[in-house]
Structures are given as C-alpha cells and as structure tokens.
BALOBA-1460 file (C-alpha; in Angstrom, 3 decimals):
// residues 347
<rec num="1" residu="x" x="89.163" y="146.950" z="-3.820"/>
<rec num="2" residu="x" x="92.237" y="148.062" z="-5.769"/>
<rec num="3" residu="x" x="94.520" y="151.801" z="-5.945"/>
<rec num="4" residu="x" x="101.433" y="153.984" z="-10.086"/>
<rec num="5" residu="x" x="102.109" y="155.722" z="-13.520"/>
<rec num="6" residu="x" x="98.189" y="155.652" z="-14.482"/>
<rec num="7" residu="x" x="97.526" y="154.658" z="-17.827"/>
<rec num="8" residu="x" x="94.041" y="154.484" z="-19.390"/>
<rec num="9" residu="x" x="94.058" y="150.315" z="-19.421"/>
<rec num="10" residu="x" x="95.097" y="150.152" z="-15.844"/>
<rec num="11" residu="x" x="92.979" y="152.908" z="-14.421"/>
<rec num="12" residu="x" x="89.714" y="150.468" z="-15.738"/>
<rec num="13" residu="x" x="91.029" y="147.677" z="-13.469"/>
<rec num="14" residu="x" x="92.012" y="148.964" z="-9.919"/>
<rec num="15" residu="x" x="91.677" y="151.684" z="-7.227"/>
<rec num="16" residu="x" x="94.121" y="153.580" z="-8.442"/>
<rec num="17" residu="x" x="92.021" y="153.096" z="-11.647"/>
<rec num="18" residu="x" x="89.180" y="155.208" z="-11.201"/>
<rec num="19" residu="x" x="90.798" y="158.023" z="-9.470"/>
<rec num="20" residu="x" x="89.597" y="161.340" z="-9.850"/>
<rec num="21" residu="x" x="91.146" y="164.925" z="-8.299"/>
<rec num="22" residu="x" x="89.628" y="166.257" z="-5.663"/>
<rec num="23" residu="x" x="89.338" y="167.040" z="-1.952"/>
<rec num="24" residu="x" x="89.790" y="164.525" z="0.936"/>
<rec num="25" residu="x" x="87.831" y="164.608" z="3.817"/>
<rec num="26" residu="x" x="86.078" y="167.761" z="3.877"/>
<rec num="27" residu="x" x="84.837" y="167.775" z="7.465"/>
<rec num="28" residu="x" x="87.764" y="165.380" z="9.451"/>
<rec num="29" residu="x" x="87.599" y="165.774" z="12.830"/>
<rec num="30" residu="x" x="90.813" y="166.097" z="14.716"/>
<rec num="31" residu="x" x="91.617" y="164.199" z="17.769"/>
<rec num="32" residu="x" x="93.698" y="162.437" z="19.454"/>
<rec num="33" residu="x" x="93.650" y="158.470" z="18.581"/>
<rec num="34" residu="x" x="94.555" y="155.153" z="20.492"/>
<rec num="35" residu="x" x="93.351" y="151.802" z="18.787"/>
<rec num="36" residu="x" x="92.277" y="148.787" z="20.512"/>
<rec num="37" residu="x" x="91.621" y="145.033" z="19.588"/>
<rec num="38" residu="x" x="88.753" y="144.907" z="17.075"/>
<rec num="39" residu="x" x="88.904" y="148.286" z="16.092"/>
<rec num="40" residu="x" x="88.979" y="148.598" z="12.325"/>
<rec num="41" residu="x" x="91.357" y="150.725" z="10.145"/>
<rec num="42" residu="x" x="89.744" y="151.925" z="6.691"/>
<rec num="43" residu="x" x="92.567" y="152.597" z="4.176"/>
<rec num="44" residu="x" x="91.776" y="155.836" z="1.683"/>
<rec num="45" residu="x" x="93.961" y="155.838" z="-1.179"/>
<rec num="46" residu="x" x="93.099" y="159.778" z="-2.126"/>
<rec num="47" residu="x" x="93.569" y="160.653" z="-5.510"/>
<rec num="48" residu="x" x="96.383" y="159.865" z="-7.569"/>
<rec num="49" residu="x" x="98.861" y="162.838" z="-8.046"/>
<rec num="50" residu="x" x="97.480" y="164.495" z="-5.176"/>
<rec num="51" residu="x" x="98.821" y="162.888" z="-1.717"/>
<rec num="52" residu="x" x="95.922" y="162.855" z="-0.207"/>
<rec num="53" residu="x" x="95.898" y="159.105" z="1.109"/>
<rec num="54" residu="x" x="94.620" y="158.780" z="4.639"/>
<rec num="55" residu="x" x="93.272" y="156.300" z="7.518"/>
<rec num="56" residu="x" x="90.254" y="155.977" z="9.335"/>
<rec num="57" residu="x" x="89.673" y="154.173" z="12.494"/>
<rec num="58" residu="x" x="86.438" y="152.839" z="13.465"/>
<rec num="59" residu="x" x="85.012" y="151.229" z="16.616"/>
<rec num="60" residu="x" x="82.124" y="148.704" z="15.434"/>
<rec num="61" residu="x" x="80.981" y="148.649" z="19.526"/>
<rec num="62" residu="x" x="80.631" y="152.347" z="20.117"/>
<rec num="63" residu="x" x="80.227" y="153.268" z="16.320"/>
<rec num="64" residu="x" x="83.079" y="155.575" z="16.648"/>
<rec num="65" residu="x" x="84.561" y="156.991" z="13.919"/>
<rec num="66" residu="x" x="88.048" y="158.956" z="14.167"/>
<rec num="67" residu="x" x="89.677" y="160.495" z="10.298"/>
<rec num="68" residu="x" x="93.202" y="161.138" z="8.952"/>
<rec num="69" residu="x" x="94.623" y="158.932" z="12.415"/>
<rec num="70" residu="x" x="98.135" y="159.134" z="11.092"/>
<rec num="71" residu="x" x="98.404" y="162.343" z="10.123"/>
<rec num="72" residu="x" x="96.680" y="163.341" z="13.926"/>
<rec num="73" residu="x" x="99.170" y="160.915" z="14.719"/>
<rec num="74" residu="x" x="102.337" y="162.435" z="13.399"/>
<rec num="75" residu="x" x="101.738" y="166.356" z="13.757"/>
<rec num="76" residu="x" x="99.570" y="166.704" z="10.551"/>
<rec num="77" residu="x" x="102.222" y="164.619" z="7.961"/>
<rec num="78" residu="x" x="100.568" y="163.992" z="4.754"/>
<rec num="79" residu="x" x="100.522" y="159.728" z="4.555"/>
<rec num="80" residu="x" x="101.220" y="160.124" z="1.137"/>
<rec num="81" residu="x" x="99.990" y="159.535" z="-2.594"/>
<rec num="82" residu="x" x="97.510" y="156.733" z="-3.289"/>
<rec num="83" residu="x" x="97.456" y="154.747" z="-0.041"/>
<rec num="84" residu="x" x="97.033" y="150.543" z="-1.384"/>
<rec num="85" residu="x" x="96.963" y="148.672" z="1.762"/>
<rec num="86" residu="x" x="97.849" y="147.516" z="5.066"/>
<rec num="87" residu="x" x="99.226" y="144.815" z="7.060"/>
<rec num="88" residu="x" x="99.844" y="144.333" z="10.837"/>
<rec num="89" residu="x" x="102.601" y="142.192" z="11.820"/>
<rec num="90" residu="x" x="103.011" y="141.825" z="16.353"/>
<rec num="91" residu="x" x="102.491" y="145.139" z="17.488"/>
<rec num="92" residu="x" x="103.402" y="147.052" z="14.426"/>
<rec num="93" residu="x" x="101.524" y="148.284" z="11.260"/>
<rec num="94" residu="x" x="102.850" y="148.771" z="7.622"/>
<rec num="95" residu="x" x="101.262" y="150.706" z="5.377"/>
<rec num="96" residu="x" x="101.516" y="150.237" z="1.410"/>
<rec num="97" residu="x" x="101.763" y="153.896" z="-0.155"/>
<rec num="98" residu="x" x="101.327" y="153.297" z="-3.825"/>
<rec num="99" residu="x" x="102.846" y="156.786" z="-5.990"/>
<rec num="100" residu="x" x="104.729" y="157.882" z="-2.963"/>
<rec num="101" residu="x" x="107.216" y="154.662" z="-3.256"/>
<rec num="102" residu="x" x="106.670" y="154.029" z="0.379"/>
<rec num="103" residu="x" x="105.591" y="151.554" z="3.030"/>
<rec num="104" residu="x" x="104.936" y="153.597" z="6.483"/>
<rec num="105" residu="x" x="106.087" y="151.744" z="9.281"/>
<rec num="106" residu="x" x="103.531" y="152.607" z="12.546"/>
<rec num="107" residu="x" x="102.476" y="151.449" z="16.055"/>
<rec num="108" residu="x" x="99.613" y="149.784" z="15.922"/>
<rec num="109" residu="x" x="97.858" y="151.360" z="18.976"/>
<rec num="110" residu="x" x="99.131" y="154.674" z="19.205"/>
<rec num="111" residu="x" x="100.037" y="155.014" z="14.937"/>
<rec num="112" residu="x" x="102.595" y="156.803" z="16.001"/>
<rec num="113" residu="x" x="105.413" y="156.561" z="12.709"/>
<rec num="114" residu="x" x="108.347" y="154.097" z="13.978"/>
<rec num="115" residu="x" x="110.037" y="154.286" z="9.835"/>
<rec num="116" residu="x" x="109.321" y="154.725" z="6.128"/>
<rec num="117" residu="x" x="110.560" y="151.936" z="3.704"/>
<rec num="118" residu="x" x="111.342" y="153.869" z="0.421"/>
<rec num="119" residu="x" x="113.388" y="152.418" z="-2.440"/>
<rec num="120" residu="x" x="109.976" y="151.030" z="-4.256"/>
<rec num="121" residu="x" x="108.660" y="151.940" z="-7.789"/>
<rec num="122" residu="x" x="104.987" y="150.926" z="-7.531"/>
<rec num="123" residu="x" x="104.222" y="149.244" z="-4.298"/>
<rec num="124" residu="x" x="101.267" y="147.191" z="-4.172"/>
<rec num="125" residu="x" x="100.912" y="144.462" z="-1.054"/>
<rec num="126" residu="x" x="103.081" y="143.299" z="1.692"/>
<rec num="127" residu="x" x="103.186" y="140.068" z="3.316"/>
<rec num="128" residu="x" x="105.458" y="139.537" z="6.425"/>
<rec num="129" residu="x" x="107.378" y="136.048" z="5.758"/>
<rec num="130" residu="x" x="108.470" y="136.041" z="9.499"/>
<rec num="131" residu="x" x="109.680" y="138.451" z="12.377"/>
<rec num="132" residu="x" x="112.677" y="139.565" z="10.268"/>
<rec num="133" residu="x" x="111.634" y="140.092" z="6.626"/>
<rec num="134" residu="x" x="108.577" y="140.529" z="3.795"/>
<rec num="135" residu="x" x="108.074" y="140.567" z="0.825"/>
<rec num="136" residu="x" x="106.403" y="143.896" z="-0.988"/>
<rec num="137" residu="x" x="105.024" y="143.250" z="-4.608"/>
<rec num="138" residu="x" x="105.046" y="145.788" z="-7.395"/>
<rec num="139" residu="x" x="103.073" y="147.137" z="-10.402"/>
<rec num="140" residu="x" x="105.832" y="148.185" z="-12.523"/>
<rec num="141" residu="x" x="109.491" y="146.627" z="-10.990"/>
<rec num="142" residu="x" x="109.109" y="143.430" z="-12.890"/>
<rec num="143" residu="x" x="110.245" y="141.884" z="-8.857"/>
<rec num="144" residu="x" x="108.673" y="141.659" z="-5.481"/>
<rec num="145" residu="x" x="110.921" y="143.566" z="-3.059"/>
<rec num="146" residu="x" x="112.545" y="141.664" z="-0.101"/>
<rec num="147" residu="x" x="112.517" y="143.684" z="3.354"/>
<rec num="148" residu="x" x="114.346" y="143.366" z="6.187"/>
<rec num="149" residu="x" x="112.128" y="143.852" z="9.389"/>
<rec num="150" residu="x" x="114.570" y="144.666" z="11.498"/>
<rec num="151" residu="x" x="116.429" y="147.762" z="9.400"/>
<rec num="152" residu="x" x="113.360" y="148.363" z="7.529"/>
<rec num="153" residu="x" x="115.197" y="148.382" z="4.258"/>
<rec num="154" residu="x" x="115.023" y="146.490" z="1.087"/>
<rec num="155" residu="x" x="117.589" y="143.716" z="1.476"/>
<rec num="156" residu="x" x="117.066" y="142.083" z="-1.956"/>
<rec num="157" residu="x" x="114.356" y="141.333" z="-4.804"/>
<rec num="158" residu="x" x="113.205" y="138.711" z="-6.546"/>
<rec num="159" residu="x" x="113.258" y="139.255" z="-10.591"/>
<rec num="160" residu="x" x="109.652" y="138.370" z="-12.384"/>
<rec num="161" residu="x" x="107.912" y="139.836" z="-15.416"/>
<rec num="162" residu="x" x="105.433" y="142.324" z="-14.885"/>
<rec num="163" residu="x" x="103.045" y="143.537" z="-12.144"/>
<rec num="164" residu="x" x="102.582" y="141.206" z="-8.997"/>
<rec num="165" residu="x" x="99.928" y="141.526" z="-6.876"/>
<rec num="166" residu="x" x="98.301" y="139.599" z="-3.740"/>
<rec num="167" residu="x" x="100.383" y="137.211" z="-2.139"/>
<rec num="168" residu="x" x="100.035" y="134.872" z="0.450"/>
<rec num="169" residu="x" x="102.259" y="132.230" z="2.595"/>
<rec num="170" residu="x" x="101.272" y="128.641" z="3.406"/>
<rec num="171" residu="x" x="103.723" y="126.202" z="4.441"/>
<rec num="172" residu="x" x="106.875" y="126.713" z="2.745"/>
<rec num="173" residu="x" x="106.058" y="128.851" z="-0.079"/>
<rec num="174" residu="x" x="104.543" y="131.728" z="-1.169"/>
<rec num="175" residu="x" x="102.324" y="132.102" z="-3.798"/>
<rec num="176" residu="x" x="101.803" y="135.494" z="-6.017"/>
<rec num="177" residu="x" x="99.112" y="136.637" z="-8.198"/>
<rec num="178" residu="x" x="100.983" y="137.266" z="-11.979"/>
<rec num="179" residu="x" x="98.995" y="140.211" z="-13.417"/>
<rec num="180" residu="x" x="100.866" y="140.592" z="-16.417"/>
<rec num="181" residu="x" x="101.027" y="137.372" z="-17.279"/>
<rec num="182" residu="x" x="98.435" y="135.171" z="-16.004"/>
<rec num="183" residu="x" x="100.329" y="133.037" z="-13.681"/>
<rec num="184" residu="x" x="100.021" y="132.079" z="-10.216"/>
<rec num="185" residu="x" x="103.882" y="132.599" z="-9.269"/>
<rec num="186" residu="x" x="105.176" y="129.674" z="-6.179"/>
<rec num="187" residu="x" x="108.110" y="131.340" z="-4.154"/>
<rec num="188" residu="x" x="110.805" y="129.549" z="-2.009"/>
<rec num="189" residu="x" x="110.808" y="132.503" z="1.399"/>
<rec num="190" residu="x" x="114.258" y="130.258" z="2.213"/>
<rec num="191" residu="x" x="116.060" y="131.300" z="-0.451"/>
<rec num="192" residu="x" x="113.777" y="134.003" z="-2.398"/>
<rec num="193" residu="x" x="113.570" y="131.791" z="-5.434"/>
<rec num="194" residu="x" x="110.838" y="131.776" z="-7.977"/>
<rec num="195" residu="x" x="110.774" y="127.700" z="-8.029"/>
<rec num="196" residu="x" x="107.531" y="127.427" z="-10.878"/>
<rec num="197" residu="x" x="104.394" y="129.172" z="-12.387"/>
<rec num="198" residu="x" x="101.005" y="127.506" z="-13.313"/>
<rec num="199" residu="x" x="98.847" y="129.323" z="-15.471"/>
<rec num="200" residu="x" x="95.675" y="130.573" z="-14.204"/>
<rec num="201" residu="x" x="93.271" y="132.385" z="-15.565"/>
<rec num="202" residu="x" x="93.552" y="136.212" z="-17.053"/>
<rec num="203" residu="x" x="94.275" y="139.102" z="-14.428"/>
<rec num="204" residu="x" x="94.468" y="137.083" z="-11.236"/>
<rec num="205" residu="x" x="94.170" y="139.573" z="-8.692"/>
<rec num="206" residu="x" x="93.600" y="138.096" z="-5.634"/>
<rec num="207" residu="x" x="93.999" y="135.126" z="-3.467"/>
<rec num="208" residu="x" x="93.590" y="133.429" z="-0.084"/>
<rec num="209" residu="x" x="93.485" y="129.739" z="1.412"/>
<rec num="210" residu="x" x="90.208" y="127.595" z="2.598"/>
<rec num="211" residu="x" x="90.058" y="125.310" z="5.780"/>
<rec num="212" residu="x" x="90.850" y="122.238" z="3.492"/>
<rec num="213" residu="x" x="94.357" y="124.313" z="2.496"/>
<rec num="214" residu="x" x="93.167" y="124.644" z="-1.244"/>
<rec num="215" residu="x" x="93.717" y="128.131" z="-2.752"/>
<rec num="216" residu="x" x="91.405" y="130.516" z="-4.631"/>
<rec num="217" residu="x" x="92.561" y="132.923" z="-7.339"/>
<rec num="218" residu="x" x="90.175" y="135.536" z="-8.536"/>
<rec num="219" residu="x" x="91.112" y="136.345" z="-11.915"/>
<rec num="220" residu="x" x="89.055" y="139.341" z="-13.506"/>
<rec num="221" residu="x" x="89.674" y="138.384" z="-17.589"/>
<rec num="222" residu="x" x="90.712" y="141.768" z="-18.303"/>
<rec num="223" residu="x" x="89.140" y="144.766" z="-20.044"/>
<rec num="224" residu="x" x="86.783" y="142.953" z="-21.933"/>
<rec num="225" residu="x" x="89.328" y="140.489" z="-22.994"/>
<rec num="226" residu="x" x="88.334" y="136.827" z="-21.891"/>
<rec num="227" residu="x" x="85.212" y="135.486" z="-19.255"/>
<rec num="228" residu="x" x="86.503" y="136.050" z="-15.834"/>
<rec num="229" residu="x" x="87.575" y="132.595" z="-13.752"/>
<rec num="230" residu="x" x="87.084" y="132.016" z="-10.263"/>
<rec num="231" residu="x" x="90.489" y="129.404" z="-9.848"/>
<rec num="232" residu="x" x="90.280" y="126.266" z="-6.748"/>
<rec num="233" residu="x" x="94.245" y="125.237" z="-6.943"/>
<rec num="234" residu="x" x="95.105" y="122.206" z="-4.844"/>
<rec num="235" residu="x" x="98.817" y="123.499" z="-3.673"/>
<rec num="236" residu="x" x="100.239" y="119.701" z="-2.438"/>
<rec num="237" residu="x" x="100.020" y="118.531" z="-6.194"/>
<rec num="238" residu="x" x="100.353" y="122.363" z="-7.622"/>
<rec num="239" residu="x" x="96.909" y="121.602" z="-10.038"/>
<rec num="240" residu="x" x="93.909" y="123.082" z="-10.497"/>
<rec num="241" residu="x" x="91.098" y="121.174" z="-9.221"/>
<rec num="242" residu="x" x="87.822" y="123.081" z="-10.326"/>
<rec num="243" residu="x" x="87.852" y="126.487" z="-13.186"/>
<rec num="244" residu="x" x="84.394" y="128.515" z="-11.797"/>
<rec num="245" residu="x" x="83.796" y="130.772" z="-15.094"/>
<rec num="246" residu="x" x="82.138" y="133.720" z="-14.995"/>
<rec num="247" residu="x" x="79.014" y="134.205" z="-17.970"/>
<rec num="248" residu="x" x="79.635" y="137.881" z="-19.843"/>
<rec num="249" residu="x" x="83.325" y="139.160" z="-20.505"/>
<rec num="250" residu="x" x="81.961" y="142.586" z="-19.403"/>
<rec num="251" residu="x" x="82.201" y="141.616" z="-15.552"/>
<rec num="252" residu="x" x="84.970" y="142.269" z="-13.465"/>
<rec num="253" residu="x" x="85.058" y="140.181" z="-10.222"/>
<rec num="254" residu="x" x="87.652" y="140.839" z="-7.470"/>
<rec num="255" residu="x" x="88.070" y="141.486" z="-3.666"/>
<rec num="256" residu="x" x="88.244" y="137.651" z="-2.745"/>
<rec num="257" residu="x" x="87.629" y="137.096" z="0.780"/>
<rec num="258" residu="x" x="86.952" y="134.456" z="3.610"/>
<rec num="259" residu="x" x="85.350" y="134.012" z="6.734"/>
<rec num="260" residu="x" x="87.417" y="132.901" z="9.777"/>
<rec num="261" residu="x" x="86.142" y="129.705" z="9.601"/>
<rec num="262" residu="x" x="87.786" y="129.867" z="5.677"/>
<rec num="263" residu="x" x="84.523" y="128.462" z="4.498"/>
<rec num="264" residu="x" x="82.784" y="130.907" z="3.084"/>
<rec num="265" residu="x" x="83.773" y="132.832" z="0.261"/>
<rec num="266" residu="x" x="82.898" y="136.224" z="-0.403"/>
<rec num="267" residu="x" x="83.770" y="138.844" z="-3.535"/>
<rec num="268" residu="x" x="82.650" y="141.779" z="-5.393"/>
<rec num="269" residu="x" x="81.028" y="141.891" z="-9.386"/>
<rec num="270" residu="x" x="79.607" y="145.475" z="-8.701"/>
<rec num="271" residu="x" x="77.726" y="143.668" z="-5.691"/>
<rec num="272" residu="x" x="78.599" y="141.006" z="-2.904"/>
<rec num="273" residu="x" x="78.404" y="137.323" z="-3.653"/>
<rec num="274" residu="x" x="78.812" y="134.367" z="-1.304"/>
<rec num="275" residu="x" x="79.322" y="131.251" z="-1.999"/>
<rec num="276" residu="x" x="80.950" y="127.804" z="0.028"/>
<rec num="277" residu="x" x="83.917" y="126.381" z="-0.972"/>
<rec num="278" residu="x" x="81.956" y="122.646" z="-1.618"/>
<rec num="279" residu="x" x="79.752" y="124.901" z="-3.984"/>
<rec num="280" residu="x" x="79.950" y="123.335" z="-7.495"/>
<rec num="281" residu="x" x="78.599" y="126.252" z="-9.515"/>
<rec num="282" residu="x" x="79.031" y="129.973" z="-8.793"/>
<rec num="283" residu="x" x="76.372" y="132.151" z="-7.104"/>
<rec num="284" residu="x" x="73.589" y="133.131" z="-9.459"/>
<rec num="285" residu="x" x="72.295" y="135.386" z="-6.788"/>
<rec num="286" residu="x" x="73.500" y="138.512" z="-4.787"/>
<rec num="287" residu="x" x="74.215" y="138.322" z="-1.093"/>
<rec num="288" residu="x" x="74.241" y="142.404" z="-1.018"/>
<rec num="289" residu="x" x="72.861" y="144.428" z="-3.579"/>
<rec num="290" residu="x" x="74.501" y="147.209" z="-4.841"/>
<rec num="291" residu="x" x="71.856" y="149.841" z="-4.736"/>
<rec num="292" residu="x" x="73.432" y="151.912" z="-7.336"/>
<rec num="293" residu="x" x="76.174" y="152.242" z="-4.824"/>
<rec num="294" residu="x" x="79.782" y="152.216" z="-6.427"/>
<rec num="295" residu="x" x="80.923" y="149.365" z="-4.077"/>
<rec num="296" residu="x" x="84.894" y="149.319" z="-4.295"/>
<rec num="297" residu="x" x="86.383" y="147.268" z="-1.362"/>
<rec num="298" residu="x" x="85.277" y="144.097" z="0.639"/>
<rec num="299" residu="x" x="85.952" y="142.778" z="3.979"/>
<rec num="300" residu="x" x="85.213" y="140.413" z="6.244"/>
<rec num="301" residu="x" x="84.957" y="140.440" z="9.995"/>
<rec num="302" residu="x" x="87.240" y="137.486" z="11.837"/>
<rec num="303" residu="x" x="85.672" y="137.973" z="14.757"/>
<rec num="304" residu="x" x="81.463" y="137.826" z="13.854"/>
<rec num="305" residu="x" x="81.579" y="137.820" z="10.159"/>
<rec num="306" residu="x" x="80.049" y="140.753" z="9.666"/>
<rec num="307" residu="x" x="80.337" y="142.827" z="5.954"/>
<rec num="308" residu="x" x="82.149" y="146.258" z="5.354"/>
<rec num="309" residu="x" x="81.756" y="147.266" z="2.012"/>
<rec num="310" residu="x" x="83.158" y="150.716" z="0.962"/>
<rec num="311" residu="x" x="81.409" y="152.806" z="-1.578"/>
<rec num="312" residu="x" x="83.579" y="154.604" z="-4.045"/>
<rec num="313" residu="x" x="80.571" y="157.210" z="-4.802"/>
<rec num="314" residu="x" x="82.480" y="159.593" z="-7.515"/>
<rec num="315" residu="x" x="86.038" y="158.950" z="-6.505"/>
<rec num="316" residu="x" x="86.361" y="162.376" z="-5.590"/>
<rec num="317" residu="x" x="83.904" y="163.227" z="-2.518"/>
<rec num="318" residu="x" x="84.556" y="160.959" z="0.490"/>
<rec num="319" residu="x" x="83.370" y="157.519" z="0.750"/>
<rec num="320" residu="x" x="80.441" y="155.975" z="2.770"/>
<rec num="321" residu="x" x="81.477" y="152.191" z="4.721"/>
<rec num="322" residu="x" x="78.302" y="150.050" z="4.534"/>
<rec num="323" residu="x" x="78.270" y="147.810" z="7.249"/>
<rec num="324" residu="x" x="76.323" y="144.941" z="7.422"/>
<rec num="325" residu="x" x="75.501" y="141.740" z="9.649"/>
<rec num="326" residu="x" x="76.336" y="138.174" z="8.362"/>
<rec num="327" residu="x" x="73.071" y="137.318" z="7.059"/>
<rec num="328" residu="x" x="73.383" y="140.651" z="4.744"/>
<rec num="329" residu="x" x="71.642" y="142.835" z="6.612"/>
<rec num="330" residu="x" x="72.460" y="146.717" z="6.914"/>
<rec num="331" residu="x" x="73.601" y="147.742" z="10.854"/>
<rec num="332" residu="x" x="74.800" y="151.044" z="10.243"/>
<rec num="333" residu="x" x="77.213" y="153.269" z="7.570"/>
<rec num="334" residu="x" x="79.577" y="155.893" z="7.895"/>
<rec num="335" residu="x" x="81.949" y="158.178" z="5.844"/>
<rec num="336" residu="x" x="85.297" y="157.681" z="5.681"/>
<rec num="337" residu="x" x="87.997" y="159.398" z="3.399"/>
<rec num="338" residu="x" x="88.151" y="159.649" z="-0.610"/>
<rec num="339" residu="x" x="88.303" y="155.975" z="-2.521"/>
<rec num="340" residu="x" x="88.004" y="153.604" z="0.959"/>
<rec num="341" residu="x" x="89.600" y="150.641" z="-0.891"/>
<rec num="342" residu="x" x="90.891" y="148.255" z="2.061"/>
<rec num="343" residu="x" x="90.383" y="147.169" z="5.683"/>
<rec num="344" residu="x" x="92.538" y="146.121" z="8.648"/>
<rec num="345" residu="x" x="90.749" y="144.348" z="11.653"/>
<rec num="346" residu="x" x="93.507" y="145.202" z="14.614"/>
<rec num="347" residu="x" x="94.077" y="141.805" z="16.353"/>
C-alpha cells in the first residue's frame, strides 16, 4: 500500500501518508526466527518520526505468526523509521527504510543483518538489475540510486525530475513510475541512461507485466485532481494500447498486482477488485469488500493465489492481515505491526 519529509499533499496519497504517532506492537512476542520457502514477511512501516518500522513473519501452513523478526534477529536493533518495502534477491533480503535513508541488507532465512546501504534521501523501491547492482528509487532526490551488490554502496545515480516510484525490468530496460510528472520513465540498466518518457496518466504509482509482456500502470489522478487511469502499455512499440478510466475523481486506486499466471489483475479503491487482462471495461463489482476495514496493502500469493490484505485500522494501533482464498473467501486473520503496507513471499 504506500509509506520522507511529510507534507500535507503527500501524506493523502501513500503509507507514509496517513501516519499517525503511536506505539508498535504492543504485545510482540520474542523468539527466535528461521524462515522457510513460502513463509511470508509482512513489512510495518511504524510511524513516521518515530522508528518504529518492523517485520513480521508468517507461516500460511501452521498459521504461525512471529513479530519484530529483525530486531529478534539482531539483538533488539530498531529497523528503523518508516519501513517501505522489500525485495529478495538469491539468498539475501533488502529492506527499503524510508526516513532512516537506509536499505537493510539481511539473510533471508536466518534475517540475520549482512549491511546497511545509507547515502539515500527518501528511499522508496528497489529492484535488483542483476547479481551485482540495483537500482533504489526516491521521493525527493530527483534520481534513482545505482547500487553495487557486491560493496553494498551507491555506485552512481541516474538524474530525473521528481519522485520515482515502482519499477520493474523486462528485457533490456527498465521502466519507472514518474510521480511528479506523470510519465512512465524507460531506462537503459547497460549504461544507466534515461533513453525516453511516455506520458501516462496522473500519479502512476505502480506497475507490473502480464503473460502477453504488456505493462500496467496504475495511476491514482491525484488529490482530487483528474479521474484515475488504469494504463495497458504495449512496451515493443512503447504505446499505449487501451486507457481504463476510473468514474469519480474522489477515488484513489493503487496496489496493482498479478497472479503467477500474470493473468489476473488485482488492486485496491478502498476494496479489492479483479479483473483479466482481455477485460475491456473495468470491474464494476468488488472481489473483497472492505467491511469498513481501512484496507492499505495488497498481495498476491505465487504459489495458490490466495489474498493478504492488510488493514491500516487507525494507523496507530497494530494492524490486522486478512487472508483470504482465491475465490475471495476469508481463511483466517492475524495482527501484525503498526501500518502493514507490503508483503514478501520467500521463494
């Protein structure tokens, strides 16, 4: 779902929007923790100012539920301010940590820290470009960071305009959501290039690629500004093929997902839609209700398709993880830390 210097226009759009002060998990408890293939990491981002990010592991077989992993991990160290998002890459973890400037580098079984990344001014998403570097973008650096893997240091940048945001790789370049400015941003990884832009629709703020290698861009349209635009860009011709447009100006769609079969789209507008990539028109009805619930992040399961939805509540009590089957039925919930924005499914 979405956690920077917080100003009142951004904190309506994102995670690290709505954040409120407050306590993080109340009533963690401590033990020792190992992950395994098909475990499930639930990233907290805490409230902003008060470094109170954290991770929770869950096993969907055993419905076991283990809080604050890295910190039982690394004798009790905070994880930092406003935890974003995660990525694993092999056998490793990185962790996006927002206001602390960070990415956390971990094992992926054990979460045992292995390095921090630091040199960042906002960091937002990270997307491994191959064994030896990534690229980390940025709300307020006007560039997405280059890393090098192997030193775990920022080796270069590449200079934009404004707040970048998802990212994703397919074939030889890398395409960026353009906050600030509307665009969807095509990267060269060979040279760290910005090689063109094509404008999309406002506030794209999230992205992935379907089994027929067409990309979506969700695009939100703002506070209020302009009707929100669901985006179907055809990346061998770099044109859009098909503008889904959203009815009222006052919703706010985000969280684009896909099924493993990249098939199936999912994404949140206070609830869950679903809808196939051949659709013409977009969903006029709900695959999950809300239920008053403050639903903040969306994922899908690779391995069953199963739905984890996190629920926001306040933004200052801990969250609840609503987890449901693939036809959109409820199998269980749990709690999890403050503002549960993001998942990881270990591979």
């Amino acid at each position: 779902m979405i956690k920077l210097i917080y100003i009142p226009i951004i904190l309506l759009l994102f995670s690290c929007t709505k954040e409120k002060l407050g306590p993080q998990c109340i009533s963690c408890k401590v033990e020792e923790t190992n992950t395994q293939q098909a475990d499930i990491i639930i990233v907290n981002e805490g409230n902003f100012g008060w470094g109170n990010g954290s991770l929770t592991l869950y096993n969907p077989l055993d419905k076991t539920i283990s809080q604050n992993i890295f910190s039982q991990a690394n004798n009790n160290l905070p994880l930092g301010d406003v935890a974003q998002s995660i990525t694993q890459l092999n056998n490793k973890a990185y962790i996006v940590v927002n206001n602390s400037n960070k990415v956390e580098v971990v094992d992926i079984n054990s979460f045992n820290s292995l390095a921090t990344i630091t040199g960042f001014t906002s960091p937002r998403y990270f997307l491994p470009i191959n064994n030896n570097k990534a690229y980390v973008t940025d709300l307020y650096s006007n560039s997405i960071q280059v890393v090098d893997l192997n030193s775990n240091t920022i080796s270069g940048n590449i200079q934009l305009s404004g707040w970048s945001e998802e990212l994703l790789i397919h074939n030889d370049s890398v395409y960026v959501c353009d906050m600030t400015n509307d665009n969807l941003l095509i990267i060269d990884p060979l040279n760290n290039t910005l090689v063109d832009s094509v404008k999309v629709g406002e506030s794209p703020n999230s992205i992935l690629i379907d089994q027929n290698n067409k990309i979506w861009i969700m695009c939100s349209g703002g506070i209020n500004s302009n009707l929100p635009k669901l985006i179907k860009f055809n990346p061998q011709n770099r044109t859009i093929e098909n503008t889904f447009t959203f009815s009222s100006i006052s919703e706010s769609p985000g969280s684009l997902k896909i099924n493993a079969l990249k098939n199936q789209l999912y994404f949140l507008n206070s609830s869950v839609y679903k809808m196939n990539i051949n659709d013409l028109t977009l969903p006029i009805s709900t695959f999950i209700m809300n239920n008053n619930n403050t639903f903040y992040g969306l994922d899908i399961d690779p391995i069953n398709e199963e739905v984890y939805v996190s629920d926001a509540i306040d933004y200052v009590q801990n969250g609840i993880i609503f987890r449901y089957s693939s036809s959109g039925d409820l199998i269980n919930q749990f709690n999890s830390g403050v503002i549960p924005g993001s998942f990881l499914f270990i591979e």
